[in-house]
N, C-alpha and C positions, 0 to 999 in steps of 0.2 A: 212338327210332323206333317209329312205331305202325303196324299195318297188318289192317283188322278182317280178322276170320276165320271159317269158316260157325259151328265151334263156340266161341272161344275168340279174345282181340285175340294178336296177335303183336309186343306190346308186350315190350322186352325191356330190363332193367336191368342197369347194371353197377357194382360194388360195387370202388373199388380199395382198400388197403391195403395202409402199408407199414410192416415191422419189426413183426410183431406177436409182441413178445416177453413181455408182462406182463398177468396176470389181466385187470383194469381195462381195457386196448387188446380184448379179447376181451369182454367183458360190451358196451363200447361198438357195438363191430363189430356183437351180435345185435342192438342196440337197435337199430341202425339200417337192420338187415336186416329187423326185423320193421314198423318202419313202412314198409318194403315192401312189403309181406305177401305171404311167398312163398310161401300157400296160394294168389293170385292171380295173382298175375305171375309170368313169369320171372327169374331173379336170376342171372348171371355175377360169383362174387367173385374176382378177381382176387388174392394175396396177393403180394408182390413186396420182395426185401429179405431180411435176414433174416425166419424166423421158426421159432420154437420145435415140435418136433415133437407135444410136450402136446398144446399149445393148438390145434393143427392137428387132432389129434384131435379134441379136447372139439367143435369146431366141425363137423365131418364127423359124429360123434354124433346134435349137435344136432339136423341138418337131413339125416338120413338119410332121412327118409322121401320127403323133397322132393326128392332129389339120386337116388331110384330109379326105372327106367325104367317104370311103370305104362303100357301100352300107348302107348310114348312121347307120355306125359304132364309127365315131368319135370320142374321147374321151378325147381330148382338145380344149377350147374355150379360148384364148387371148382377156380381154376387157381391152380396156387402154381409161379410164375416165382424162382428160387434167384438167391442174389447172386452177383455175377461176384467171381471171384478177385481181389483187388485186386494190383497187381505192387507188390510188393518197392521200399523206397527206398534 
């Protein structure tokens, strides 16, 4: 969705991912958040599934500075959706 804006488009991305359990799944993930570029655009990564608490880190690290409210300037949101209990066979 795009929608110009006086200072800024209100174009807005979403990144999903799921199980991101293993270095490599994480290297991939920035690669492809930065051909985003979320010095630009806004970015929603969605995480969903398992995922490793690390690498959740490393990634909230990464793009701290992006994900901090500069006179809500923001332009990364991190939502990480937890896997459902699975029932008992």
């Amino acid at each position: 969705m795009e929608c110009s804006g006086f200072l800024r488009s209100s174009e807005v991305f979403i990144e999903l991912k799921r199980d991101l359990l293993q270095k490599n799944q994480l290297d991939r993930l920035i690669g492809q958040l930065e051909s985003l570029n979320p010095r630009k655009h806004r970015i929603i990564v969605v995480l969903c599934g398992e995922t490793k608490p690390e690498l959740l880190t490393r990634l909230r690290l990464h793009y701290a500075i992006h994900a901090e409210d500069h006179f809500g300037l923001n332009t990364m949101a991190i939502v990480v959706k937890a896997a459902a209990a699975r029932a008992l066979k």
